[in-house]
Backbone as CSV, one residue per row, in Angstrom:
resi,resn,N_x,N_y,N_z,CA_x,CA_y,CA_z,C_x,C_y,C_z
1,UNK,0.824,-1.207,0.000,0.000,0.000,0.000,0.854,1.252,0.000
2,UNK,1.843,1.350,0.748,3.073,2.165,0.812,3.793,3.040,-0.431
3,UNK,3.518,1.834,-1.324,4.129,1.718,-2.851,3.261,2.105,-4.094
4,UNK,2.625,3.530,-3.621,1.467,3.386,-4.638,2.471,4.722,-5.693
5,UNK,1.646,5.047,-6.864,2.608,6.226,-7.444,2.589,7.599,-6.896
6,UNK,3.260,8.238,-6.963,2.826,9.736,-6.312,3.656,10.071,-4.961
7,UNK,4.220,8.539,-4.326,4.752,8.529,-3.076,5.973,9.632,-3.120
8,UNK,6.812,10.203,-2.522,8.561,10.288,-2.272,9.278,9.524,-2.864
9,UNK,9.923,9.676,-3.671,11.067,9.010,-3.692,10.469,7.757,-5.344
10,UNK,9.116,8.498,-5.819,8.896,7.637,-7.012,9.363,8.881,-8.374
11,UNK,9.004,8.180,-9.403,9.265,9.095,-10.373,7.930,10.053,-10.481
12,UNK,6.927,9.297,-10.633,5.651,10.371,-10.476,5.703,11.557,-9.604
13,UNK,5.935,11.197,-8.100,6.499,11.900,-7.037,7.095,12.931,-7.766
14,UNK,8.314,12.780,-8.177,9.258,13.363,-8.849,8.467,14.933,-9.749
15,UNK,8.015,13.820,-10.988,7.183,14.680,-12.187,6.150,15.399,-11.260
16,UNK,5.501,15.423,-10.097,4.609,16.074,-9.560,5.556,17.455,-8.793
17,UNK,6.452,16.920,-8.366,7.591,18.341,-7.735,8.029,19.225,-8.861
18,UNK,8.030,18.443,-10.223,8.763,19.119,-10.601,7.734,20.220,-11.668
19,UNK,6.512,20.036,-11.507,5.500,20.577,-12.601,4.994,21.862,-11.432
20,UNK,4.765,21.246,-10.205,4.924,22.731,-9.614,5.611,23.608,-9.582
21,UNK,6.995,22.986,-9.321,8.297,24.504,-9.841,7.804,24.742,-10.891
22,UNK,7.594,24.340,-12.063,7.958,24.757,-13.289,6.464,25.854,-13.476
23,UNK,5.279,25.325,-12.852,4.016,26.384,-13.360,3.869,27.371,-12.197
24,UNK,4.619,27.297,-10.867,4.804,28.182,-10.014,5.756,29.304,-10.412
25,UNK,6.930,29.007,-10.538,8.606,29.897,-11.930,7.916,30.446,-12.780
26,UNK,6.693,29.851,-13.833,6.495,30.976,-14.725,5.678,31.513,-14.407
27,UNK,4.227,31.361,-12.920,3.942,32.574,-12.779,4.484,33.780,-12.377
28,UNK,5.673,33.377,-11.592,6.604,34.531,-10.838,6.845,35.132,-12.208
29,UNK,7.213,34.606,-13.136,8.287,35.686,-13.944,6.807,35.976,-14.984
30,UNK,5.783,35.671,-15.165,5.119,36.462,-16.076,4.492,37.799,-15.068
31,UNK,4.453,37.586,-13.820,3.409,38.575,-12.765,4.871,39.686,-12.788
32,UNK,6.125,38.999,-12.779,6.735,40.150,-12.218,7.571,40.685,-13.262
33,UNK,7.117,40.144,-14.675,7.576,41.186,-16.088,6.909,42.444,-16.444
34,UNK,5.718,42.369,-15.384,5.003,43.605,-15.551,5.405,44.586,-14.825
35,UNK,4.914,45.980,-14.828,5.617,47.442,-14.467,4.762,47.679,-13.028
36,UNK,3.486,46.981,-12.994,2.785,47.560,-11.729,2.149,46.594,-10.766
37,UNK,2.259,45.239,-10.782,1.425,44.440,-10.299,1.557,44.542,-8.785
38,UNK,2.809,45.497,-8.331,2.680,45.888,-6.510,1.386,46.565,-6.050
39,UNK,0.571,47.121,-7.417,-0.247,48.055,-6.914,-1.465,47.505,-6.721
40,UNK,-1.589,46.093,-6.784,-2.699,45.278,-6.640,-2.242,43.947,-5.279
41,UNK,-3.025,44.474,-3.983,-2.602,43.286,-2.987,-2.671,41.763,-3.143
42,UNK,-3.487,41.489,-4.087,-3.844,40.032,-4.606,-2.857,39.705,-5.444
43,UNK,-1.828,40.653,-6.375,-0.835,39.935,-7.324,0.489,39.624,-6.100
44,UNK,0.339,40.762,-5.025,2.021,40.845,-4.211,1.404,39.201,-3.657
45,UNK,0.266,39.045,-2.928,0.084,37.721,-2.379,0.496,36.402,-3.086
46,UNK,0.173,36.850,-4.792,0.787,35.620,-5.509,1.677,35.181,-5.782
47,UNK,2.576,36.249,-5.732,4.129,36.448,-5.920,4.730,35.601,-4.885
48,UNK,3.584,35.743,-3.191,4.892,35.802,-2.433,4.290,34.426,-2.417
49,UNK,2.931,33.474,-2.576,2.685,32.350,-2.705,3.293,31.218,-3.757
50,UNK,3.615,31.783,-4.963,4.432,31.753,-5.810,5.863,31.180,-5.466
51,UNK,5.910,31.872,-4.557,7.453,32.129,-3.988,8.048,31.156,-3.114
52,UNK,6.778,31.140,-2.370,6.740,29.655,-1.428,7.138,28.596,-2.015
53,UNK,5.805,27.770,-2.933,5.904,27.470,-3.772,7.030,26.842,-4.293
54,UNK,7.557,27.853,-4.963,8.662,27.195,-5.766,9.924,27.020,-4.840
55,UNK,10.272,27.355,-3.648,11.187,26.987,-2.724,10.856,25.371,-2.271
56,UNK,9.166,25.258,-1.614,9.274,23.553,-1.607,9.506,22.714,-2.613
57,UNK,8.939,23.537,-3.513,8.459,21.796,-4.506,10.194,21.706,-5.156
58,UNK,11.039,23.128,-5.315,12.386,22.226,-5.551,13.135,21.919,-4.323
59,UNK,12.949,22.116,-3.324,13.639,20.732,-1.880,12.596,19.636,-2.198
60,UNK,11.832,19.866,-2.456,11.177,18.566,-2.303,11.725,17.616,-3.821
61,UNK,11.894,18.616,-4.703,11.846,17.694,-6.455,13.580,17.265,-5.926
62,UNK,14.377,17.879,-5.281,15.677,17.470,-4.845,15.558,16.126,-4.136
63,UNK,14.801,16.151,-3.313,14.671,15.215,-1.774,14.502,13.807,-2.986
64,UNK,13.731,14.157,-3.750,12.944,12.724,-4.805,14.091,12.458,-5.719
65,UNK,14.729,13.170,-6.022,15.783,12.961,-6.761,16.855,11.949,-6.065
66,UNK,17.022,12.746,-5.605,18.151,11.701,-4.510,17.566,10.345,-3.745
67,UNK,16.732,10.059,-3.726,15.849,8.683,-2.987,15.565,8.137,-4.567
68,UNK,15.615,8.741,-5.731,15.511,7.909,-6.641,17.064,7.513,-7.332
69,UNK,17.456,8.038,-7.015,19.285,8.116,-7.258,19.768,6.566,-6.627
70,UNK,19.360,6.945,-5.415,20.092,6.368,-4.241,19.314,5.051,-3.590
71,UNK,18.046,4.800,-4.071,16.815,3.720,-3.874,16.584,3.562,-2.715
72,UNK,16.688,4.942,-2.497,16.067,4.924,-0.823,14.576,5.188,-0.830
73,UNK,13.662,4.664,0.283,12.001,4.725,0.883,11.940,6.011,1.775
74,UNK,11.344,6.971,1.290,11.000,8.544,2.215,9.922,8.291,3.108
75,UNK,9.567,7.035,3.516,8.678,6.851,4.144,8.327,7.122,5.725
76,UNK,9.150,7.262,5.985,9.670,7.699,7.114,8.796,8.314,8.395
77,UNK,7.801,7.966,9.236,6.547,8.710,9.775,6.861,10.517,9.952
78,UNK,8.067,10.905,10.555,8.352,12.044,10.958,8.442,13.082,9.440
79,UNK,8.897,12.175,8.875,9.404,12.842,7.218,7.982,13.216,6.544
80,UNK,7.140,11.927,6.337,5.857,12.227,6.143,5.322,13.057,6.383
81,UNK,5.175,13.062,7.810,4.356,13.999,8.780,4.050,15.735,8.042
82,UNK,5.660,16.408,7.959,6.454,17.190,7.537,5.793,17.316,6.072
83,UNK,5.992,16.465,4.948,5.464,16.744,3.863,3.817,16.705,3.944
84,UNK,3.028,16.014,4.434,1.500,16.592,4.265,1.334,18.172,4.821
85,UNK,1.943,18.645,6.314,1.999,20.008,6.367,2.536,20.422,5.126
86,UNK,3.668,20.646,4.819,4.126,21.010,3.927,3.222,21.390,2.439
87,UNK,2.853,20.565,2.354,1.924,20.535,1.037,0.315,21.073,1.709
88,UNK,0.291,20.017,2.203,-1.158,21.269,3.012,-1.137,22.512,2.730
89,UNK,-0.138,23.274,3.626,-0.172,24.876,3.925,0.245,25.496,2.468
90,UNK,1.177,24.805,1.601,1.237,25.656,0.210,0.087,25.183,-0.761
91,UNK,-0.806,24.281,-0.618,-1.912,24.168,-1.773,-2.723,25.084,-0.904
92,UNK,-2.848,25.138,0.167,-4.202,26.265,0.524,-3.701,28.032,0.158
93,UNK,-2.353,28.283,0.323,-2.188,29.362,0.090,-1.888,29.366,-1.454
94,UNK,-1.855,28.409,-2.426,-1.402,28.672,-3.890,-3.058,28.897,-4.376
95,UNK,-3.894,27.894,-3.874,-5.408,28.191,-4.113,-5.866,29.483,-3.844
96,UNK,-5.614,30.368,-2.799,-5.829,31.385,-2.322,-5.550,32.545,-3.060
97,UNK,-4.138,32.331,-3.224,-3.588,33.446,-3.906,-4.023,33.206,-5.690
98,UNK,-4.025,31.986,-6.255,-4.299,32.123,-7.156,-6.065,32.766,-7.751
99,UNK,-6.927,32.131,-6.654,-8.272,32.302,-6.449,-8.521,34.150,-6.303
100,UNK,-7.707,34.772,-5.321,-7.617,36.124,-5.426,-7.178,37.206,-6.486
101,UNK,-6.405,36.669,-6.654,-5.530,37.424,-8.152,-6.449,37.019,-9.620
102,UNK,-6.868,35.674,-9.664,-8.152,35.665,-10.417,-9.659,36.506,-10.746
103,UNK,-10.119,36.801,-9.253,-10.748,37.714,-8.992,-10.742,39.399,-9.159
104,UNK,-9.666,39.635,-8.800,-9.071,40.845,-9.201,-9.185,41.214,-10.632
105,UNK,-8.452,40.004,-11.406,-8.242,40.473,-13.025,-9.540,40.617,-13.295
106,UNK,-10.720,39.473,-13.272,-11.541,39.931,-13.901,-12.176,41.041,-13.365
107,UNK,-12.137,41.370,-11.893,-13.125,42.763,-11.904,-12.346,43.731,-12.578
108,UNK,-11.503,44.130,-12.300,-10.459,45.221,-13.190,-10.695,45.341,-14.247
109,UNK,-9.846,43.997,-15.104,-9.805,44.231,-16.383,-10.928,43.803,-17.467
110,UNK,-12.171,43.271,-16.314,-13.223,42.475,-17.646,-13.945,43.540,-17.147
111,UNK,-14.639,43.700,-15.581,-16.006,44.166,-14.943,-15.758,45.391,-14.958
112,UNK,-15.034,46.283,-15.103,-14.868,47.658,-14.610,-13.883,48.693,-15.740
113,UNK,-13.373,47.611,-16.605,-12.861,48.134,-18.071,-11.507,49.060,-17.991
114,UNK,-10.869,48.322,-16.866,-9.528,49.216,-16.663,-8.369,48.721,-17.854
115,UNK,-8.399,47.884,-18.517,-7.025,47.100,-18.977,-6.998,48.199,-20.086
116,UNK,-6.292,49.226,-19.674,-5.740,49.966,-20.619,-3.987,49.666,-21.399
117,UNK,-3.816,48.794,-20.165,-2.275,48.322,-20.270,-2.158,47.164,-21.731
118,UNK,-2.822,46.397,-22.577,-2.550,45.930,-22.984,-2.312,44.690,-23.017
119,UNK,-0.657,44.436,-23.056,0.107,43.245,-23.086,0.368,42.755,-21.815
120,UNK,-0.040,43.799,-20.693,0.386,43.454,-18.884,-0.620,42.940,-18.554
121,UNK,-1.973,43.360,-19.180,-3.035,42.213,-18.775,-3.298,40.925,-19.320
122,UNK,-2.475,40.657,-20.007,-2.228,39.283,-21.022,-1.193,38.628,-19.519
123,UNK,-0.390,39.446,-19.526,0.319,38.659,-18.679,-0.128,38.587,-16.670
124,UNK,-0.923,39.065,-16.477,-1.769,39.137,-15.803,-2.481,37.605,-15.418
125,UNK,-3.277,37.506,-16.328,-4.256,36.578,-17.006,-3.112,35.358,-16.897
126,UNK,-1.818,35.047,-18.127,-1.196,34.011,-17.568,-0.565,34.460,-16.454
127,UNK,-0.292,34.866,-15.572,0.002,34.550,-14.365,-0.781,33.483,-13.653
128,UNK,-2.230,34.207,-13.599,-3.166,33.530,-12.908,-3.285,31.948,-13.464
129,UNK,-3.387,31.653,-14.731,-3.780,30.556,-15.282,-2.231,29.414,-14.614
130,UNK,-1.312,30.127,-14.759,-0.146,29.205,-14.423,-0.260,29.216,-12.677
131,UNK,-0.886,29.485,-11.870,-0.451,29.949,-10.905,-1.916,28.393,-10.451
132,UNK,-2.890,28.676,-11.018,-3.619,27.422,-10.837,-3.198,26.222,-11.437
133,UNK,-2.527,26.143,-12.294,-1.646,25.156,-12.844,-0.836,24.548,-11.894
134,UNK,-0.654,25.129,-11.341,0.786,25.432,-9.909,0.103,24.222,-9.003
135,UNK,-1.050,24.503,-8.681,-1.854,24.011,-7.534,-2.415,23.055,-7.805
136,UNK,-2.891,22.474,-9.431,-3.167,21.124,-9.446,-2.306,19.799,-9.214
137,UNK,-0.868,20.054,-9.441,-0.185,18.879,-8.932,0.351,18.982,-7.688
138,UNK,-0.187,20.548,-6.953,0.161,20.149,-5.528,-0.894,19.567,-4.865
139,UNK,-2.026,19.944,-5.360,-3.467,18.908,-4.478,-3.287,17.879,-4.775
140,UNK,-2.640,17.306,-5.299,-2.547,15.955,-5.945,-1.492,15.116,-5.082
141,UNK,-0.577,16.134,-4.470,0.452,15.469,-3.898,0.068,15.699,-2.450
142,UNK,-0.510,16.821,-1.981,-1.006,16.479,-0.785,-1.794,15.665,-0.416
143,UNK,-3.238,15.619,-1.509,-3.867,14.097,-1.356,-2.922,12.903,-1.179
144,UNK,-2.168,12.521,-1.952,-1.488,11.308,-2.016,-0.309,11.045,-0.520
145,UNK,0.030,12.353,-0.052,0.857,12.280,1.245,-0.278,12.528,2.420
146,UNK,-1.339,12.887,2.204,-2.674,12.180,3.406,-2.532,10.692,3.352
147,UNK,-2.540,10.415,2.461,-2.774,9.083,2.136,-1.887,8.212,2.550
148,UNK,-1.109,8.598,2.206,0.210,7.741,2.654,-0.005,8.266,4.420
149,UNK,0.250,8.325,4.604,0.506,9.694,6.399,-0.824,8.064,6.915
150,UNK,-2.240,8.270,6.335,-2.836,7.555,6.934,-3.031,5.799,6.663
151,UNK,-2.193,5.358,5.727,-1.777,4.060,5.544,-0.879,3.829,6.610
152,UNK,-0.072,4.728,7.345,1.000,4.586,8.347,2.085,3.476,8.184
């Protein structure tokens, strides 16, 4: 039961760490190619969720690397423990922040007809879209480290 895909130390595991860096990285750099997005509290939140973000999922895409290197089991109860928080607290704040900054664009730039900017609300828009991108393979990995956590 231990041994299902998605665990630490599998390759899925792996491809799941590593699709969050990668759609968390390009929301940072599309939100922060723009000239003003400080002036909106919902983009600084994404940034800094963003930010989070991409600090775990590469210790974590590292941690999988090396247990797949090295054919070691991350199974570990204390280690576990650690990664469901872990993933917990950044899928609720990547949902959050992405869910907010979503909200924002469209009242702004759809409901209220501000997008005078152009090409910054393009990048706006993918921010947000990558930023929920971000958060589907982390719910995925926090589900799967509940799971594991409660297989014990």
């Amino acid at each position: 039961m231990r041994d299902f895909p998605g665990t630490p130390g599998t390759v899925l595991g792996l491809a799941l760490r590593i699709s969050q860096f990668v759609f968390a990285a390009g929301s940072i750099a599309s939100m922060a190619t723009t000239s003003s997005f400080f002036n909106f509290t919902a983009f600084c939140y994404l940034i800094a969720s963003m930010g989070l973000q991409v600090i775990w999922s590469f210790v974590l895409s590292l941690l999988d690397a090396y247990a797949l290197v090295n054919k070691k089991v991350l199974h570990n109860a204390v280690l576990v423990s650690l990664f469901v928080v872990g993933d917990w607290v950044t899928a609720t704040l990547s949902l959050a922040a992405a869910s907010s900054s979503a909200g924002i664009t469209i009242l702004y730039f759809n409901d209220l007809g501000h997008c005078h900017f152009g090409e910054e609300c393009q990048k706006y828009q993918i921010s947000v879209a990558l930023a929920f991108f971000s958060w589907l393979p982390i719910s995925i990995s926090s589900l799967i480290m509940l799971w594991l956590l409660a297989a014990g």
